[in-house]
N, C-alpha and C positions, 0 to 999 in steps of 0.2 A: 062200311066198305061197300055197301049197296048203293051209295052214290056215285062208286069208279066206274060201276058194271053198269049203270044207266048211260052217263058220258060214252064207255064202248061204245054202247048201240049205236048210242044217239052219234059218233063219228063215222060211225061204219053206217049208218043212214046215209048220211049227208055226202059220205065219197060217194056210196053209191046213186047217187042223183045224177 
């Protein structure tokens, strides 16, 4: 399940750009 919470980030990274 620690591969959902990376993808999070890594989406909530990338809006925030």
């Amino acid at each position: 399940m620690e591969e959902f919470q990376v993808y999070f980030e890594l989406d909530r990274s990338q809006q925030h750009d």
